[in-house]
N, C-alpha and C positions, 0 to 999 in steps of 0.2 A: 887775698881780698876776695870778695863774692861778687861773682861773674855779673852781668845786667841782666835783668830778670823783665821784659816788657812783652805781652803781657801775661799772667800766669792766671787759670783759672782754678778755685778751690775744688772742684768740679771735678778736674781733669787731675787730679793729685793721688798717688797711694796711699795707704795707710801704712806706717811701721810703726811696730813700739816703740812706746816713749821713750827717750834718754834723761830720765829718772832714778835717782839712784836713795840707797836707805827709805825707800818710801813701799805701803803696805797698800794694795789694790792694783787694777788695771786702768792704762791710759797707752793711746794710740796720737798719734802726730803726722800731722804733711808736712813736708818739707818745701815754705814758701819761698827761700831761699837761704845758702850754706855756705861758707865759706869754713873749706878745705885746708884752711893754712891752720887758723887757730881755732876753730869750733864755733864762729859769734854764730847766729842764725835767726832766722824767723819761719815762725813755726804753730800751723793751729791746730791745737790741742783738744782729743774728747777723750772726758774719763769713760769708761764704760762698767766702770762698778765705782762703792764710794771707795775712794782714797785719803791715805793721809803723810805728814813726814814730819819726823821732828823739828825743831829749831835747828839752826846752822848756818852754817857761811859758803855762797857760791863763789867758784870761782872767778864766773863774770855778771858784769852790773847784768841784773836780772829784772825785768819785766812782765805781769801778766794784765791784761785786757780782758773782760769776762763777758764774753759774748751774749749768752745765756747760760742758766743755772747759778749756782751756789757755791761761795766760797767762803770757809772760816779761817781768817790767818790771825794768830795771837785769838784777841778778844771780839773781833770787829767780823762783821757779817758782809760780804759783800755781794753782789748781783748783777745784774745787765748793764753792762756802762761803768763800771765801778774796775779802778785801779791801781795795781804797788808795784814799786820799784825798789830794788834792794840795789843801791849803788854799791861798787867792791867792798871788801871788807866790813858793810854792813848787817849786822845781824835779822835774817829772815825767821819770827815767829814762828810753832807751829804750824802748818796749816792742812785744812783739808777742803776736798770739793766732794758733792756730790754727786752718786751716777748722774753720768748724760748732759755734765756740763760740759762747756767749750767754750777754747778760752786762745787770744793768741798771746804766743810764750815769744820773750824777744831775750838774746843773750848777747853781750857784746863785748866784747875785748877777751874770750873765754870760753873754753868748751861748757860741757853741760857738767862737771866734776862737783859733788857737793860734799860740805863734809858736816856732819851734825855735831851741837855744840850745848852745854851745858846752859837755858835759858835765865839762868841764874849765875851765869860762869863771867869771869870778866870781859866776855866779849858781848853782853846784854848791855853796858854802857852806851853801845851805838846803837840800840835798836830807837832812839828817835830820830835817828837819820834815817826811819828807813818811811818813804813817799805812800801815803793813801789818799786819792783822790776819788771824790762823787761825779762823773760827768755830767749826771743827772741835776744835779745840785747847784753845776756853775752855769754861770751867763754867760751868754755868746757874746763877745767885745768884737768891734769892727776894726779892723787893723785899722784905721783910719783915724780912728780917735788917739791923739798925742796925750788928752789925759791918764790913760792907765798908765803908762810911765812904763812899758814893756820894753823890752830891750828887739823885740820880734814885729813893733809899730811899723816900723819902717828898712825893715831888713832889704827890700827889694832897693836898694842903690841908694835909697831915701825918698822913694818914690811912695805915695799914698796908695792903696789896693782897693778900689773903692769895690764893693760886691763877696769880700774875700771876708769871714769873722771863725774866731779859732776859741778853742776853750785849752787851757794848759794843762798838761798833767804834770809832767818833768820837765824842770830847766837845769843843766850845769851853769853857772854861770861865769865858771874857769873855762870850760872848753867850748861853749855855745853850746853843745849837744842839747836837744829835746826830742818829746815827748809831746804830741799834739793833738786834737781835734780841729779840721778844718771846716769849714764849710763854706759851697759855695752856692748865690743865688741861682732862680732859675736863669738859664740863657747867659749866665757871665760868658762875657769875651773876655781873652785876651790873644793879643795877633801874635807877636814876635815870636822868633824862637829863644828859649833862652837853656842856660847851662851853670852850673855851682860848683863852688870851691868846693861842696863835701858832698858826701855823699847823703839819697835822697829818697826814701823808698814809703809806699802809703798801699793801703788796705782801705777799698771801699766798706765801708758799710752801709751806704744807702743812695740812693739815686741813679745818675748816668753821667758820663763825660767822654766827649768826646777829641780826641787830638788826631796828631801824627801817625801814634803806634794805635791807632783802630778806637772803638768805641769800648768805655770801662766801664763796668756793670758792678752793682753788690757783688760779694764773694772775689772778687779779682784782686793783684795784687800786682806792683812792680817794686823794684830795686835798680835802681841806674849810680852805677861809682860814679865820683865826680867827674865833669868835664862831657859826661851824654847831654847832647842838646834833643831838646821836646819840646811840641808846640805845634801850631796855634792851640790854642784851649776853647772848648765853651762845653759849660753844665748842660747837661738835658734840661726836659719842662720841668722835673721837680728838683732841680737843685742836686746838689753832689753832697755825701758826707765823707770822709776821709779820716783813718788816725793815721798819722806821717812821721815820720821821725828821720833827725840828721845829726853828724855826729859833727856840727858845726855850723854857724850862723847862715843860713841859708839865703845869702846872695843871688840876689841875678841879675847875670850879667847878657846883656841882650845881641840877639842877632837879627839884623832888619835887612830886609829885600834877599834874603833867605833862594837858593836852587841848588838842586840837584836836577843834573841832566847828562843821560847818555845817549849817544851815536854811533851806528854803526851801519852798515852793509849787510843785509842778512847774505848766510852762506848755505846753509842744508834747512831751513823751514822757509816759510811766506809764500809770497804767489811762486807758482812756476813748480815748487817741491814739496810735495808730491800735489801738485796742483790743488796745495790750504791757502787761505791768506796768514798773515803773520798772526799768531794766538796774542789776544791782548792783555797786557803784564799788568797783572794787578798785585796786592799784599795778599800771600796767602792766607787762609782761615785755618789758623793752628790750634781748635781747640774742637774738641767732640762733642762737646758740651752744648756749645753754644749753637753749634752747625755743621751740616757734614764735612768731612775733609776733599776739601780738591784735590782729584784724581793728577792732576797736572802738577802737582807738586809735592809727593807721596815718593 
C-alpha cells in the first residue's frame, strides 16, 4: 500500500522519466505518491517535446487530469480541466500531448505496464467504456441537494455538507471508487476530526485550506490510507478547489472533543541546561518551497 503522504509540495518534487512505455517523445514525472507493492501511483506529468502512443490496454485502471496544454486521445481534443479514465481491461485510443503540457497521471490497482493493441482488433469493443469528461462543462451540485440522486449526497453518515459542491468525473458503482472535483466555500468550517474506511488522497488546484497537518496551497497534494484522522478544516478567503479520489465510498466517521497531550520532566534542555529556557515545540516547516527549513529540526 502507499505510505500517508501529508503534506507534499509539487515544488519540492524531482523530476525522473516518465514510466512510459511503446510511446515516441519525451515526458518527465514527480512522484506524488507510490506504492512499492504493486506500482498504483500519483503522478504529475510534463511532456517536454510532442508525444504520442498507440492504442492499447494498461495494465492499471488509468487516469489523466490536464492541467494545461493539449491532449488528442482517439478523436477528441482535450485541454485545461478536461478528463479520461481507462478502467482495466478497457481499450485506451491513440493518444498524444503536446510539448509542455501537464498533466496529473493516476494508476491504480497496477504498475505502469502497457501493451498496444490492434484499434480495430477485438478489444476496440470496449473502447465505450472508456470515461471522458469536460470539467469545464459540468455544474457544480451542492452535496446538499437530494435531487441529483448521487450516491456521494450524503456520503458523510447521512449528514447534509452544507458549503461542500463537487463536479464528478468517475464513479464505480461496484466498488464506490471515484474521481472528483470538490470545492469548497470561502471560510467553510468544519470542527471534528474525522477518518474513512478507504483511502483518501486530493491535489489542490486552487485556493487555501487550512487543518491539522499545516496550511494547503495550489500545487500541494496528500494521500492518507484509511483510518488517518484530519481535521478541524476551514478554506481560506477564496475558497478551496480539489480533484480527490478514493477507492471507496468516502464515510466519515467522527471524532469529537479530540487531544493529544504529552508530559514530562525535562532532563538535558530548559532552564538550568545550559542556562536556555525549554525551545518551543512547534510542526516543523518540511518544505523549501514554501519557507526556510528550521535549523532545529534538520
Amino acid at each position: 500500500m502507499r505510505p500517508h503522504v501529508e503534506l507534499v509540495d509539487e515544488r519540492d518534487l524531482i523530476w525522473h522519466i516518465a514510466e512510459f512505455s511503446h510511446a515516441s517523445g519525451e515526458a518527465l514525472q514527480q512522484n506524488l505518491s507510490y506504492d512499492e507493492e504493486d506500482g498504483s501511483a500519483s503522478l504529475r506529468v510534463k511532456f517536454s517535446s510532442d508525444w504520442s502512443r498507440p492504442a492499447g490496454l494498461h495494465t492499471a485502471l488509468t487516469e489523466w487530469y490536464i492541467l494545461s496544454g493539449e491532449v488528442t486521445i482517439g478523436e477528441q481534443t482535450l485541454t485545461d480541466g478536461d478528463y479520461w479514465c481507462a478502467p482495466k481491461g478497457i481499450l485506451t485510443p491513440a493518444i498524444k500531448a503536446k510539448a509542455g503540457t501537464v498533466i496529473l497521471l493516476f494508476r491504480e490497482y497496477g504498475d505502469w505496464t502497457f501493451k498496444p493493441a490492434d484499434s480495430n482488433g477485438p478489444e476496440a469493443r470496449a473502447i465505450d467504456k472508456l470515461v471522458i469528461e469536460s470539467s469545464n462543462a459540468q455544474e457544480w451540485f451542492d452535496v446538499t441537494d437530494p435531487e441529483n440522486g448521487s450516491p456521494m449526497d450524503f456520503e458523510r453518515g447521512g449528514t447534509p455538507v452544507p458549503g461542500l459542491f463537487i463536479k464528478m468525473l468517475y464513479h464505480d458503482a461496484e466498488t464506490g471508487f471515484y474521481t472528483r472535483l470538490i470545492k469548497a466555500k470561502p471560510g467553510w468550517v468544519e470542527h471534528p476530526l474525522a477518518h474513512h474506511p478507504c483511502f483518501e488522497e486530493a491535489y489542490c488546484l486552487d485556493g487555501t485550506f487550512d487543518y491539522n497537518f499545516g496550511e494547503m496551497v495550489k500545487g500541494q497534494y496528500f494521500f492518507r490510507p484509511k483510518g488517518i484522522r484530519h481535521g478541524d478544516f476551514k478554506s481560506g478567503e477564496d475558497g478551496t478547489v480539489w480533484i480527490l479520489r478514493c477507492d471507496g465510498q468516502l464515510v466519515d466517521w467522527y471524532t469529537d472533543n479530540a487531544k493529544i497531550e504529552m508530559k514530562g520532566d525535562p532532563l538535558n534542555w530548559g532552564e538550568g541546561y545550559p542556562n536556555t529556557e525549554a525551545p518551543e515545540v512547534v510542526q516543523p516547516v518540511r518544505s523549501r518551497s514554501v519557507s526556510d527549513w528550521d535549523p532545529l529540526y534538520q
